[in-house]
N, C-alpha and C positions, 0 to 999 in steps of 0.2 A: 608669730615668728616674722622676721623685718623679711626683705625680700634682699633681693643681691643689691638691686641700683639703690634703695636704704641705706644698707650697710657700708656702700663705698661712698657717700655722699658723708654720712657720721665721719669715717678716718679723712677722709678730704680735708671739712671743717676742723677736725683735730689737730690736722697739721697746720692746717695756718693759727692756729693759738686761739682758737676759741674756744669758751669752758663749756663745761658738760650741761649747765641749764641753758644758755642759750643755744648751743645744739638741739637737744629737747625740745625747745621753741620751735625752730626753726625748721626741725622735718617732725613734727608734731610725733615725738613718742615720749615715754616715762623716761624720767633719768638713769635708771635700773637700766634698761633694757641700751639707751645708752652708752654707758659703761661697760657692759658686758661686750658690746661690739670694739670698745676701746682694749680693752682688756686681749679680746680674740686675734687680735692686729690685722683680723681677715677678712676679704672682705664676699669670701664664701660662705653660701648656707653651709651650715655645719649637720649634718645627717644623724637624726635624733636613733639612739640603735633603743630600741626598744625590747622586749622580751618578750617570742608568741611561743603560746602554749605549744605548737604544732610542730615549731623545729624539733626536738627530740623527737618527730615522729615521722619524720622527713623521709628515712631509706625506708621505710614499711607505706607508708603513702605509695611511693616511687615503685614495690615492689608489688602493688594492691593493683596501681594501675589497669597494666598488661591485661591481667587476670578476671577484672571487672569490666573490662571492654571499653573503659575510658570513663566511665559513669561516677564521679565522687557523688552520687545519692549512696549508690549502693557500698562505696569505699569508706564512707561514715559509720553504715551499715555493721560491714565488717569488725570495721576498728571498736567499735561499742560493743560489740559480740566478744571479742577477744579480752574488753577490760570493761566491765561493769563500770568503774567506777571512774571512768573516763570524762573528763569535762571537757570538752571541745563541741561547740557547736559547732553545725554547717556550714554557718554563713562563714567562721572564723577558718574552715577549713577550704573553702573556696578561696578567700582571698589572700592564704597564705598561698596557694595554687598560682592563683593569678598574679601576685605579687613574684613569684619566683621563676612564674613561665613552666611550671608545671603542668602537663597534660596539654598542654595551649600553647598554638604554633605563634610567634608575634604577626602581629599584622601584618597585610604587605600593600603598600602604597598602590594605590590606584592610576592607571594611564588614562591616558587618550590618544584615541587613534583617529588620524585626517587623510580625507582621500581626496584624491583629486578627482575634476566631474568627468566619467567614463571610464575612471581606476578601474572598478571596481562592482560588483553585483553579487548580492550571496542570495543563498537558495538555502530552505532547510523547509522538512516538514513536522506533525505536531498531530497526535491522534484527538478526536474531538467528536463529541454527540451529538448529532444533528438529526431534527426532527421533521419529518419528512412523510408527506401523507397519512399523517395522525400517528406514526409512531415514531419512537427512538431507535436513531441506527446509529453504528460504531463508524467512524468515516475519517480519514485520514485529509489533513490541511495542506496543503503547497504551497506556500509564499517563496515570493521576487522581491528583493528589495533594493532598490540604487543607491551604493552606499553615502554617495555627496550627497542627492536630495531627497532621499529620504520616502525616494516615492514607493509606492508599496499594490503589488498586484497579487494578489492568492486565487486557489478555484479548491473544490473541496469535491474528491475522489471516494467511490465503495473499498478501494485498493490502490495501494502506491508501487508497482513495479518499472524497471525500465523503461517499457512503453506506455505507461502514462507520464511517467516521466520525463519522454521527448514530447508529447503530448501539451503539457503544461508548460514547457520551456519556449516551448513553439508557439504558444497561445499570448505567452508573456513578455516575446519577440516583438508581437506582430503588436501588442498595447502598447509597448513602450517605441514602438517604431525604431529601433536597435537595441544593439546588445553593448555591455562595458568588456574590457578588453580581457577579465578575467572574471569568473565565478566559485565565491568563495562556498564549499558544501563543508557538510558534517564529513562526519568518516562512515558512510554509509555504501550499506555492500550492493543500494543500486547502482552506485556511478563506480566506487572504488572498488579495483580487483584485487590489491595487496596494497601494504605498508599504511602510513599515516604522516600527517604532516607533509611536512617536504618531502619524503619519500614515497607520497600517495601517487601511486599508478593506477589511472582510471581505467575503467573497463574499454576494450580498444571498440568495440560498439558505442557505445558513450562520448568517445575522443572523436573518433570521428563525424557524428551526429554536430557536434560543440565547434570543433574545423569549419565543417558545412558554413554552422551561422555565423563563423567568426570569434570567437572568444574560447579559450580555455580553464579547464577546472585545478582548482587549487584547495587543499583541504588545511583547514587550524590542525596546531598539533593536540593531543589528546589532553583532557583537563582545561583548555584555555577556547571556556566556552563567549567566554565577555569579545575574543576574535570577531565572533560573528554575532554580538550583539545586534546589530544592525534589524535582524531578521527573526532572532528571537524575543525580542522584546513587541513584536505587534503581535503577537499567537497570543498572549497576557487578554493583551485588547480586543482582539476576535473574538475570542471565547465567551466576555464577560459584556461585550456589547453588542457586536452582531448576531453571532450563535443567540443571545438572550430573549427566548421565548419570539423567535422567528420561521414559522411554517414554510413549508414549502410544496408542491406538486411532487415535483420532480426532479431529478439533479440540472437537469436542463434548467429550470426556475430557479433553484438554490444558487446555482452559479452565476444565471442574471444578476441577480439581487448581492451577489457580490462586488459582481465588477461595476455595478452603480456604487453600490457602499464605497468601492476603493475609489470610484471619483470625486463621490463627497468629500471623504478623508484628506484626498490628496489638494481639495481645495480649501481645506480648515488652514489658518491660521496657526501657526505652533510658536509656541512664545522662545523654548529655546532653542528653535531656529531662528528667530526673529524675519519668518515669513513661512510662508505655505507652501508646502511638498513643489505642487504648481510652480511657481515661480522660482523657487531652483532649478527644476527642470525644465524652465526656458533654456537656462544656461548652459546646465548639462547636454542636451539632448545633442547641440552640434558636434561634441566631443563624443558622441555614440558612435561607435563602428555601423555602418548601414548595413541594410538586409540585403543578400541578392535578388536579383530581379524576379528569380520565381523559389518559394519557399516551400517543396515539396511536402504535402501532408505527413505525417508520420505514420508508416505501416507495418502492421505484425503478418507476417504470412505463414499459413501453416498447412498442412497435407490433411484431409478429411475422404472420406470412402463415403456414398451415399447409402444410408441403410435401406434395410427391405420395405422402410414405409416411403423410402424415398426423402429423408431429415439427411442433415448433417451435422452435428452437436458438436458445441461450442461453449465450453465454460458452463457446463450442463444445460444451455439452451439448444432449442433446435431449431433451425431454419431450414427452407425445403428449397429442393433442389426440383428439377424436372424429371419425372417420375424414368424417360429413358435412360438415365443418366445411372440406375440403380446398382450399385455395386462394382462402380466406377471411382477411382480416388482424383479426385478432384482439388484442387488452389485454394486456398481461403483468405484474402486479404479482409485485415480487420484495422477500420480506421476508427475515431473517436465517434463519428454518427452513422457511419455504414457497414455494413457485413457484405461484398461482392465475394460471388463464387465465380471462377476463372474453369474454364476447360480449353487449356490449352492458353490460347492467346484471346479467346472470346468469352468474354461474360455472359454466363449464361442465368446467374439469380445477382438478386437485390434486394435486401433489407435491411430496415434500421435497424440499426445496434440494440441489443438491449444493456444497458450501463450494469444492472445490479448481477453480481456477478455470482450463481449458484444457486435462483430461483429457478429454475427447472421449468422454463418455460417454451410455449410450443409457439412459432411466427411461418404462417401458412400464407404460399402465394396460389388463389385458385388458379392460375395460368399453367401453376406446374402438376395441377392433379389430371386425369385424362376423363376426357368431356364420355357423356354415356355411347355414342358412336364411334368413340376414336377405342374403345376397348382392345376388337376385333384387329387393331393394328397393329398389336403388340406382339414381337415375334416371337412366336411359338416354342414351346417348351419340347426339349425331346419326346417327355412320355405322351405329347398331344403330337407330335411326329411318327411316332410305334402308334397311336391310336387308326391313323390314317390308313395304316396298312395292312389293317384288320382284315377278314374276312367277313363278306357281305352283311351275312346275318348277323355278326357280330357288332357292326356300327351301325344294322337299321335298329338293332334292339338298343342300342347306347344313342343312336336319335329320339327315339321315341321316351327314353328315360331322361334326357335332356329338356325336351318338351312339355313334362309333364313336373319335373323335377330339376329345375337349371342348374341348382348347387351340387348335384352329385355325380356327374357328369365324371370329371375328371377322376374322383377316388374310386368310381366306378369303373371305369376306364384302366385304373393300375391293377384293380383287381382281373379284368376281360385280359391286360397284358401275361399276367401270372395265369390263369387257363390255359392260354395262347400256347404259353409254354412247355404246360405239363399234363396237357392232356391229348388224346387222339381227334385230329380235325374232325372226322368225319360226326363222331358222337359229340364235337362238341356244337358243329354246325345246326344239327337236327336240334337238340333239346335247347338251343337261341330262337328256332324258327319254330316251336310249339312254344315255348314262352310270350314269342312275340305275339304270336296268335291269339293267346288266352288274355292277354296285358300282364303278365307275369313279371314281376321286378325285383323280388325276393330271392336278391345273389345268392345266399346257401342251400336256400331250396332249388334252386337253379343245378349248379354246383351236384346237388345227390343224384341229381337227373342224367347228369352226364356220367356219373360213373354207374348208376345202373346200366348206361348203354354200352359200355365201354365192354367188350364182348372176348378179347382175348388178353394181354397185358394192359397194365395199367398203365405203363409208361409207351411212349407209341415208339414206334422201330427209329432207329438211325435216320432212313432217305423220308421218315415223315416228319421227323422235330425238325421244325423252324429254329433260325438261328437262334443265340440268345441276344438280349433286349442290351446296348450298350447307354 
């Protein structure tokens, strides 16, 4: 079939009076197809209507759709179900589809978007396998990316919550030595508190963290993920080149080995930039908003009570406090490499972090357990209070069982309080001072002795019961 500019070159030549074979000649086609242009007087392609099997099947196609979930395998399916003797192949039924914009949105032209150096900074994260002292663990990616040059910082978390999140923000401040005047996020419910798009209202923790360093968060509207390309398109490349059969110790290591990776990178060559991350970010970096002069860590602080072993647990680990401290609720500020326990306004522990988060581990400071001499220092329990005020023979017998016996001392001693109580002093005085005498230790046999002696009631009068034990 001739094309347009054919067609109108034949009637051109027409009009000025030249015949059909030298036209012919002269835009090289057959005299036939010549003529017939002459004939047309147009100098339009003419639209050949041809006849597809599949128009007559048009509204049952259309009404298959819906129903099939959009799938023309299974819409073939049906229609051969319904007529055995149906001649339509798939391919013919696909491109009656595609021909008519059936099932198939038309394409939509592709942008591009330019920013100027210091516009702009998007952030997103990207969950990822990372292998790490010989095994595979689930671990969540953070990337920073400038959106003029392209420069690119990530670190790689057990857990992505808001405070690893100022964490990482903070981390990616302090590499790029500023921040751009806005940061472009997902619609993520750590920074975002409601709405999407233009309507995204960050979380007022979030806003202000972002105030601090200078720059504000701004989120793409829903569906218009190509907004933040910038940022999703190096997760592709992380994944398939760093992550790629790269060990690590520890997340301390793992992140080393990123932020060397990210300098390699940033000093690669990229062809369509037509120069290296680097050297755009000469340019950029003046246009960065600066850091204030002091860039406070980022802290989580939380209320902890010290238990009876003297820990205080944290994301199912335990760190120890000072054994005085027990049963005290105590400050917990938790930074990226340290755990301080606060009492009051004074620090009273210090430990490293543990990063992994719900291994149920135990971080002991020997400084806070109590040295074998300093036991004796420990203030006294009520029921070692009522011990004290025993009668004579009653604590030279509970010395001598102490002595001979150091652990039972005390549950001996609750029992000696319960006596105390509910027996007549005088029988209970005597059958402690023949116990003692014989080395007798044997509480219930003890115990039968006194109440053989016990000579008139069993319970002793009013003006001889001692008070009771509070």
């Amino acid at each position: 079939m001739l094309d347009e500019r054919t067609r109108t070159t034949i009637l051109t030549l027409h009009q000025q009076g030249h015949g059909v074979r030298t036209i012919a000649k002269m835009v090289d086609r057959s005299r036939n197809a010549v003529r017939d242009v002459i004939r047309s007087k147009c100098s339009a392609v003419p639209i050949l209507a041809r006849e597809q099997k599949v128009e007559p099947l048009r509204d049952r196609v259309i009404a298959l759709l819906p129903s099939c979930k959009g799938n023309l395998v299974r819409v073939h399916e049906v229609l051969h179900q319904e007529d055995n003797d149906l001649d339509i192949s798939y391919q013919a039924l696909t491109a009656f589809c595609r021909r008519h914009g059936i099932g198939h949105e038309p394409p939509k032209p592709s942008g591009q978007y330019h920013f100027e150096p210091g516009q702009e900074m998007q952030h997103d994260t990207s969950p990822h396998t990372v292998e790490l002292a010989g095994r595979s663990v689930k671990a969540q990616t953070a990337s920073l990316v400038m959106a003029h040059s392209r420069m690119l910082f990530f670190q790689i978390y057990p857990t992505f919550d808001r405070f690893t999140c100022k964490l990482f923000l903070t981390e990616a401040a302090r590499y790029f030595g500023g921040v751009a005047r806005r940061c472009m996020v997902d619609n993520t419910h750590v920074i975002v508190l409601r709405g999407s798009g233009a309507t995204m209202e960050p979380v007022p923790e979030m806003e202000s963290f972002a105030a601090r360093l200078g720059f504000s968060f701004i989120a793409h509207e829903k569906g218009d993920a190509n907004r933040s390309a910038r940022v999703e398109r190096p997760f592709h490349f992380i994944e398939n080149n760093f992550l790629a059969h790269r060990p690590a110790k520890d997340w301390a290591d793992l992140n080393r080995q990123a932020r060397d990776w990210c300098d390699q990178q940033n000093a690669t060559f990229r062809r369509h930039l037509h120069a290296a991350p680097r050297d755009l970010f000469a340019i950029e970096r003046a246009h960065l908003r600066p850091l204030p002069a002091h860039v406070p860590e980022p802290v989580r602080i939380e209320q902890r009570i010290v238990d009876q072993e003297g820990y205080i647990t944290l994301h199912r680990n335990r760190y120890s406090a000072p054994y005085r401290l027990i049963g005290r609720s105590l400050e917990v500020h938790e930074t990226y490499g340290r755990i301080e326990v606060f009492d009051g306004p004074r620090i009273v522990a210090s430990h490293e972090r543990i990063i992994d988060i719900g291994v149920a581990r135990r971080v002991t400071d020997p400084a806070h357990r109590p040295s074998r001499g300093d036991r004796e220092s420990q203030p006294p329990s009520p029921d070692q209070l009522a011990m004290r005020a025993l009668p004579m023979q009653l604590t030279e017998w509970l010395d001598a069982l102490a002595a001979k016996m150091p652990g039972r001392r005390l549950p001996a001693g609750r029992v000696l309080l319960r006596m105390h109580r509910d027996y007549q002093a005088e029988p209970l005085a005597e059958s402690f001072r023949v116990a003692l005498q014989h080395g007798l230790f044997d509480l219930p046999r003890i115990e039968r002795m006194v109440l053989k002696r016990i000579a008139s009631d069993f319970f002793p009068q009013p003006h001889e019961r001692s008070p009771p034990h509070e």
